[in-house]
Every structure is written in C-alpha cells, then in structure tokens.
TIKEVO-862004 format. One record per residue (C-alpha): x, y, z. Coordinates in steps of 0.02 Angstrom, whole numbers. Layout:
N
[[X, Y, Z]];
...
! end
This chain:
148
[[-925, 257, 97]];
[[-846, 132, 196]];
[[-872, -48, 171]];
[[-902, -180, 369]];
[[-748, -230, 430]];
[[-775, -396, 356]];
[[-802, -330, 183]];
[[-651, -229, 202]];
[[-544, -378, 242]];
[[-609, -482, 95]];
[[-587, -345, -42]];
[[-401, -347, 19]];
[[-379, -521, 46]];
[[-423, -511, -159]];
[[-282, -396, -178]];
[[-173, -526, -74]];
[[-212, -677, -174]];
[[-155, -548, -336]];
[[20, -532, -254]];
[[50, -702, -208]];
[[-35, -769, -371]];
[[86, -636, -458]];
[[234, -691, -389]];
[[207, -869, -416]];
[[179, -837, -600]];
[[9, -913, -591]];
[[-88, -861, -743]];
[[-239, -926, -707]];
[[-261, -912, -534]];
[[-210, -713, -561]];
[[-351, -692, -707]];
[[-453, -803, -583]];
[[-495, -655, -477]];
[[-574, -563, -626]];
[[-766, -585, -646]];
[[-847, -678, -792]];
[[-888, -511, -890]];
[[-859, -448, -1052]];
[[-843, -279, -980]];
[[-691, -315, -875]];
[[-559, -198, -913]];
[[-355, -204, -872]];
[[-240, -52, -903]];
[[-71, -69, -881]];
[[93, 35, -899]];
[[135, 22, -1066]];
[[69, 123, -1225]];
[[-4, -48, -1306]];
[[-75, -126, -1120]];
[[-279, -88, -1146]];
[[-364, -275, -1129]];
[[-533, -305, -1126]];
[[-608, -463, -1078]];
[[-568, -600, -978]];
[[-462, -665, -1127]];
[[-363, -519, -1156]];
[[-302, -487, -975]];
[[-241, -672, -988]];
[[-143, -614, -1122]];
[[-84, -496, -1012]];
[[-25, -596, -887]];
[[66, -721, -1001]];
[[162, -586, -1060]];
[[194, -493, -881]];
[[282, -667, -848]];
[[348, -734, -995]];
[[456, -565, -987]];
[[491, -592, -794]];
[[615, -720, -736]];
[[567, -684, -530]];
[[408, -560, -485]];
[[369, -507, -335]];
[[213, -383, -278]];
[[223, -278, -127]];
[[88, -181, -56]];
[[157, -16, 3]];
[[-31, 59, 46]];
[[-227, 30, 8]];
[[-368, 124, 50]];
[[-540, 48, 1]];
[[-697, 115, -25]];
[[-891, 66, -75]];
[[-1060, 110, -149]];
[[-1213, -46, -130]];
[[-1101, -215, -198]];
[[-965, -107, -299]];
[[-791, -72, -218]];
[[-622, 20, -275]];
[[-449, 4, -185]];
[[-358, 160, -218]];
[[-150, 79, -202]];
[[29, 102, -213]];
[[158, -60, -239]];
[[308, -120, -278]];
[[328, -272, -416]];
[[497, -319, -392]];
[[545, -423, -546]];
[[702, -494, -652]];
[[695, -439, -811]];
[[857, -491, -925]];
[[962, -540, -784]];
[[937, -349, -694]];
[[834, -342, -535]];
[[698, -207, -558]];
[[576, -127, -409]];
[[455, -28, -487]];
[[335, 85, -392]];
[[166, 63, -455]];
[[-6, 168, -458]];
[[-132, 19, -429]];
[[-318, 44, -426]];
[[-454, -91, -444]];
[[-655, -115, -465]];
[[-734, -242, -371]];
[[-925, -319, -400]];
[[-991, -429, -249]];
[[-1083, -577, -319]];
[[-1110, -752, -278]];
[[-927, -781, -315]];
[[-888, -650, -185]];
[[-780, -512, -239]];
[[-724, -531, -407]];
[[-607, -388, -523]];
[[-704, -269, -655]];
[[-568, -151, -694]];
[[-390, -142, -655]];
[[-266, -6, -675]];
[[-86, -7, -648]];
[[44, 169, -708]];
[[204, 203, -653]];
[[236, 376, -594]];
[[376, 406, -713]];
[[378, 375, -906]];
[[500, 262, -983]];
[[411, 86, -1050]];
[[433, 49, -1241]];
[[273, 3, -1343]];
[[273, -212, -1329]];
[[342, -219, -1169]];
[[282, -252, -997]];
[[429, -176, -878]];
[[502, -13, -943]];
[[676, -117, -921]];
[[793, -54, -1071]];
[[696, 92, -1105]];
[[764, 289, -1170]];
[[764, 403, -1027]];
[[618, 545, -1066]];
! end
C-alpha cells in the first residue's frame, strides 16, 4: 500500500536527516530518529552488529564514526511502502567514508521500519548488508578485510 504524498515525503525526509546527520558525525541527532522503544532493532554489516535498544544503536553509531575519519551517505534509490501508521523504505546507498587514510564507497542494502506517532515518524528497525562479504568481526567498514 502506498502511503499520501505527504506521508511519502516525510518518511524520506527521515531518511534525509539520516544522511546528513551521518555525515556530520552526529551521534545523537542520528539515534534521534529512532523511537523511544525497547524493541527498536539495528542490523548492520558486520558479524557482531545486532543492537537492540535505543542504547545499543548509539553504540553503534559511536563506533561507525570513531572508525570513520569523513562519511558520507548517498541515496542511490528508495521505494516506500505502508500498512495503518507502520512504514518500510526498501533502499540502496552509498556511505562514502575514510577509513585509515583510504577512501572507501561502499554500496549498501538499506531497509528501515517506521511507526507514526506523536513524534511523527520515528525508526523501529534498521538494516544495512553489503552485497559482497568481506567485514572482519569488530569492525564497522570491511576496510582491511581477507578477500572471500
């Protein structure tokens, strides 16, 4: 099901605030966008990257950047869809980051759960994968990893 037009546009302006938020580093403002629930849920490439809780994607986050000396997120496409005041964007992206002095662009898988509430559309689950394996356990960027 398709969500209004208006809908539409503010599920993807979330997705917008993620990329600029991302590249700017900002921690909070990128957990910011999840919703107050201990239920929310962030997967990310590596083996170890299974968070749950608000608490735990922060975690994430700090260590996405702490690892990152530049990041950059780059919507390639997005389709979105809905059911009542749930949405999911179905996505592929680019994070563009430096990562011990090498420039990386690394094509990502991206979906994300949305709730509407009275804090408009806030995150329940998001899941990034990278096509291709090649991330070492404790990292965030599969920079410096064994080819398969």
């Amino acid at each position: 099901m398709r969500l209004d037009d208006e809908s539409e546009r503010a599920v993807l302006e979330t997705l917008d605030r993620y990329a600029g938020r991302y590249g700017a580093k900002d921690v909070d403002g990128v957990t910011e966008l999840f919703a107050d629930d201990p239920d929310v849920l962030l997967i990310g490439t590596g083996a170890d990257e299974r968070w749950l809780g608000k608490t735990e994607v922060r975690r994430q986050f700090v260590r996405n950047f702490s690892e990152a000396g530049q990041t950059r997120f780059e919507w390639i496409s997005r389709h979105v869809a809905a059911a009542g005041d749930a949405a999911w964007v179905a996505a592929e992206a680019v994070v563009h980051a430096t990562v011990d002095g090498r420039e990386l662009s690394i094509p990502l898988r991206f979906t994300v759960v949305l709730e509407h509430g009275e804090q408009g559309w806030r995150w329940l689950h998001r899941h990034a994968s990278v096509a291709a394996a090649g991330q070492s356990s404790g990292t965030a960027y599969p920079a410096g990893s064994e080819a398969p």
